[in-house]
C-alpha positions as CSV (number, residue, x, y, z in Angstrom):
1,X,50.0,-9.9,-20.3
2,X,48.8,-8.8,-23.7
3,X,45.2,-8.5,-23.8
4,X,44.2,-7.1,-20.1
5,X,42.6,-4.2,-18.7
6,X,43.3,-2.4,-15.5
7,X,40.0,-1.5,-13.5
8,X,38.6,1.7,-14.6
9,X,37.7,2.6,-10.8
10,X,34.5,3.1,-11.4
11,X,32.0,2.3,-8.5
12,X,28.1,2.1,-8.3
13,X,27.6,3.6,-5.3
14,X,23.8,4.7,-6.5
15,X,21.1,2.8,-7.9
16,X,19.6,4.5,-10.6
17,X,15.9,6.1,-10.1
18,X,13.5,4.0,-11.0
19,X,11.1,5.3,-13.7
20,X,7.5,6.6,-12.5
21,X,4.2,6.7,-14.3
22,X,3.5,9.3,-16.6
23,X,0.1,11.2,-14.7
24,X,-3.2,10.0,-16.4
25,X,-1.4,6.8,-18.6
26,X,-2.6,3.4,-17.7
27,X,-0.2,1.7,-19.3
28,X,2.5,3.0,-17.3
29,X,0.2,2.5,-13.9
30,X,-0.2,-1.1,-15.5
31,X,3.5,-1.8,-15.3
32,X,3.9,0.1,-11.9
33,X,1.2,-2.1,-10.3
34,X,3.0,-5.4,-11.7
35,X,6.3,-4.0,-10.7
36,X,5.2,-3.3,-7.2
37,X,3.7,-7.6,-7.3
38,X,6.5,-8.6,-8.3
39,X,8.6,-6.8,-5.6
40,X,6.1,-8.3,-2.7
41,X,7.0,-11.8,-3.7
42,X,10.8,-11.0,-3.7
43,X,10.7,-11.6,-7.7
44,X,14.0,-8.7,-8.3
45,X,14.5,-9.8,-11.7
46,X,10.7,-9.3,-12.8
47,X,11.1,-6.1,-10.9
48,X,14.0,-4.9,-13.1
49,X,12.4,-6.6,-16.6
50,X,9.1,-4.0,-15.5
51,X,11.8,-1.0,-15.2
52,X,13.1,-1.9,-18.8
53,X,9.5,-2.5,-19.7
54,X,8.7,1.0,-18.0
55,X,11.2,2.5,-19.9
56,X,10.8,1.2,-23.4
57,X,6.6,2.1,-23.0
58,X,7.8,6.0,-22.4
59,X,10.1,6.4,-24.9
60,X,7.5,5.0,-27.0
61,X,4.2,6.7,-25.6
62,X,5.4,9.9,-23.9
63,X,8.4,11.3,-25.4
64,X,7.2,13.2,-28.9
């Protein structure tokens, strides 16, 4: 069987922490509020795009 690959055994056991908004930025409260929206309407994959979102706006804004 040329070509395959035994599992590595690697298990998500964890979700990784969600990213929280940087004290005083409303940008980041921005996305948290539409993340939190999204969440009450059972919308998981907007939830996880406003985590990426999140993310990407931090890197951007808060990390020098």
């Amino acid at each position: 069987m040329a070509g395959t690959q035994k599992a590595q055994g690697y298990v998500l056991t964890d979700f990784p922490a969600e990213p929280k908004a940087a004290p005083g930025c409303s940008g980041c409260l921005g996305i948290c509020v539409s993340r939190e929206n999204a969440r009450s309407r059972g919308d998981y994959s907007a939830v996880s795009d406003a985590n990426v979102k999140l993310r990407q706006h931090q890197s951007e804004a808060h990390e020098s």
